[in-house]
N, C-alpha and C positions, 0 to 999 in steps of 0.2 A: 165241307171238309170235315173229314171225325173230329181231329183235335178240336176243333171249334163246337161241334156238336158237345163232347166229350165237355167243356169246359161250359157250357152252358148247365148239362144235368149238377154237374162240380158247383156251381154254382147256385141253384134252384135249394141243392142239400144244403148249402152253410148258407141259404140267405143275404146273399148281396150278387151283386150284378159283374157280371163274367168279368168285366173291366178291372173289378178291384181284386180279383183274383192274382196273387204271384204268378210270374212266368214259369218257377218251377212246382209244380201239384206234386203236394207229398206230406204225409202228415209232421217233416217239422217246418215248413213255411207257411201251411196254411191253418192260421189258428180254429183252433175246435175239434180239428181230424182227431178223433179219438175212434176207439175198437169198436162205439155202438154207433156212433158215425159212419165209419166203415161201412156197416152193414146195410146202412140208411143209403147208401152210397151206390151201392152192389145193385139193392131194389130198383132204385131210380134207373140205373142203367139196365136194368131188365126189361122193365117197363118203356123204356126209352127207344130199347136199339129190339125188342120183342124176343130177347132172348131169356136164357136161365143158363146162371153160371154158379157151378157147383160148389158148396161152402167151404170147402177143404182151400180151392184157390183165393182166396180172400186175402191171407199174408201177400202173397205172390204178385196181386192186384193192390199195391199201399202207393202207387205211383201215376200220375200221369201217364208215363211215358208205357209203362207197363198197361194201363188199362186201352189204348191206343193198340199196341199192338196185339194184346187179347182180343181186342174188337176185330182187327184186322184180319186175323187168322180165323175167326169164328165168324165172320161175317162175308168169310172170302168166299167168291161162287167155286166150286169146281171144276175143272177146264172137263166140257165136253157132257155138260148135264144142260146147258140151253138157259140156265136160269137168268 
C-alpha cells in the first residue's frame, strides 16, 4: 500500500522505525521536519517511488496525506497506454 510505503521512506529520513512514527505526518507532529529535512524527504521519495518531483512543489508536499496523493496522481498509469 503507498501510505505504508510512504511512511517507511518518512521514516528512513527522521531515523526511527515507521511504528514510532505519529499517525498524522506533517512537520508539527513529527519532530525534526524542518525546510532541510524537507528536502532530504523529497530525495528519498525520488529515489524510492523513481520519480523527480519539481522543487517549486515542496511547500505543497509538507504533509503525509499530500505526498500520498501526489504519489497517487504521479504514479497513476493512464487509461489506455497498456502500462
Amino acid at each position: 500500500m503507498l501510505e505504508t510505503r510512504v511512511r517507511e521512506v518518512v521514516a528512513s529520513v527522521f531515523g526511527v522505525a515507521p511504528d514510532e512514527l505519529p499517525e498524522q505526518l506533517d512537520p508539527d507532529t513529527v519532530p525534526g521536519w524542518t525546510s532541510l529535512r524537507q528536502i532530504q524527504l523529497m530525495m528519498a521519495l525520488e529515489n524510492a517511488f523513481g520519480i523527480e518531483i519539481d522543487p517549486n512543489l515542496l511547500p505543497a508536499l509538507a504533509s503525509g496525506p499530500a505526498i500520498v496523493r501526489y504519489l497517487e496522481e504521479t504514479l497513476a498509469v493512464p487509461e489506455g497506454t497498456g502500462r
